[in-house]
C-alpha positions as CSV (number, residue, x, y, z in Angstrom):
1,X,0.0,0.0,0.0
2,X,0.7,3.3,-0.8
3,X,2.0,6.0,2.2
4,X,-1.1,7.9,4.0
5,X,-0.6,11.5,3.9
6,X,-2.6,11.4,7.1
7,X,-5.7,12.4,5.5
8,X,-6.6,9.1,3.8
9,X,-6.9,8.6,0.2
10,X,-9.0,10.3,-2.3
11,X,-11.9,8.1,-3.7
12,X,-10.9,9.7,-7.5
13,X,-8.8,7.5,-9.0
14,X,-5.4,8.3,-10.2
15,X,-5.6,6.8,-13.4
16,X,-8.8,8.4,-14.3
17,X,-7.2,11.6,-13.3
18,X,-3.7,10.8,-15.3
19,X,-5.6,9.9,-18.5
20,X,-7.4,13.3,-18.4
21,X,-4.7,15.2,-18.2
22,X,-3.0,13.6,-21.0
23,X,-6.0,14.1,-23.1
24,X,-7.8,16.9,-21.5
25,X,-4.7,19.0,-19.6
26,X,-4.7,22.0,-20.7
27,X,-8.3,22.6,-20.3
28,X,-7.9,21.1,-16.7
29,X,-10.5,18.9,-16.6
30,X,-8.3,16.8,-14.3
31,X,-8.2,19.6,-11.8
32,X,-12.6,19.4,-11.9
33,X,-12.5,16.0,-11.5
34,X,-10.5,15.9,-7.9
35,X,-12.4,18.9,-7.0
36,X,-10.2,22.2,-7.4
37,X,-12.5,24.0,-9.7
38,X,-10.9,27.5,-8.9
39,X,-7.2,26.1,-10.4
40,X,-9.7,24.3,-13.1
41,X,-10.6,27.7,-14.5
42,X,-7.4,28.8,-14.1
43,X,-6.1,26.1,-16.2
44,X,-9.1,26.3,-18.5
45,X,-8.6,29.9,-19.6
46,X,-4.7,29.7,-19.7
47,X,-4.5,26.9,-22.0
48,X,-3.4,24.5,-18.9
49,X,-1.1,27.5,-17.7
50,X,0.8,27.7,-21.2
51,X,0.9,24.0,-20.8
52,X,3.3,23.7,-18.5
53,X,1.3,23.6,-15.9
54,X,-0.4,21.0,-17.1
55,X,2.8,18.7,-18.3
56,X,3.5,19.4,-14.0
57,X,0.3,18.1,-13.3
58,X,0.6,15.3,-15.3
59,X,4.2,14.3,-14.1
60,X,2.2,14.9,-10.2
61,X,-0.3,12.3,-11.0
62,X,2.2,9.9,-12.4
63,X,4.5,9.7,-9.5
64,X,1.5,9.6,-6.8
65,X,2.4,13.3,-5.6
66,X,-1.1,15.0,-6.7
67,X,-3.9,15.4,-4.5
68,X,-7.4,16.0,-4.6
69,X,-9.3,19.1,-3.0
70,X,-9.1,17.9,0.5
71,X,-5.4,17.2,0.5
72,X,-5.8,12.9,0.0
73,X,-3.9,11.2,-2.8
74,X,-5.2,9.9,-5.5
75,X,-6.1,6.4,-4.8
């Protein structure tokens, strides 16, 4: 098993998330799924923040480092 942040883990799953943000990253469509709307818009209107913020994002969900709204990893 994975290490707990503490907070438990997400019930959004990390592939899910990983395989929108490869498609869908720079709209940030991963970012609405965990539940971070405001960086979701952000992302949205900023072409994923130039893309780079969404190639970040995507390296974050790869290596088990991104979390949803409430701080959990992805599961």
């Amino acid at each position: 098993m994975e290490y707990d942040n503490g907070y438990g883990y997400s019930p959004h799953s990390k592939w899910i998330a990983l395989l929108l943000c490869l498609f869908f990253g720079v709209l940030g469509l991963h970012r609405f799924y965990v539940g971070k709307v405001w960086t979701g818009l952000l992302q949205l209107f900023t072409g994923g923040g130039f893309v780079i913020w969404a190639v970040v994002d995507f390296i974050l969900i790869l290596f088990g480092a991104f979390t949803d709204s409430e701080g959990r990893k992805l599961s």
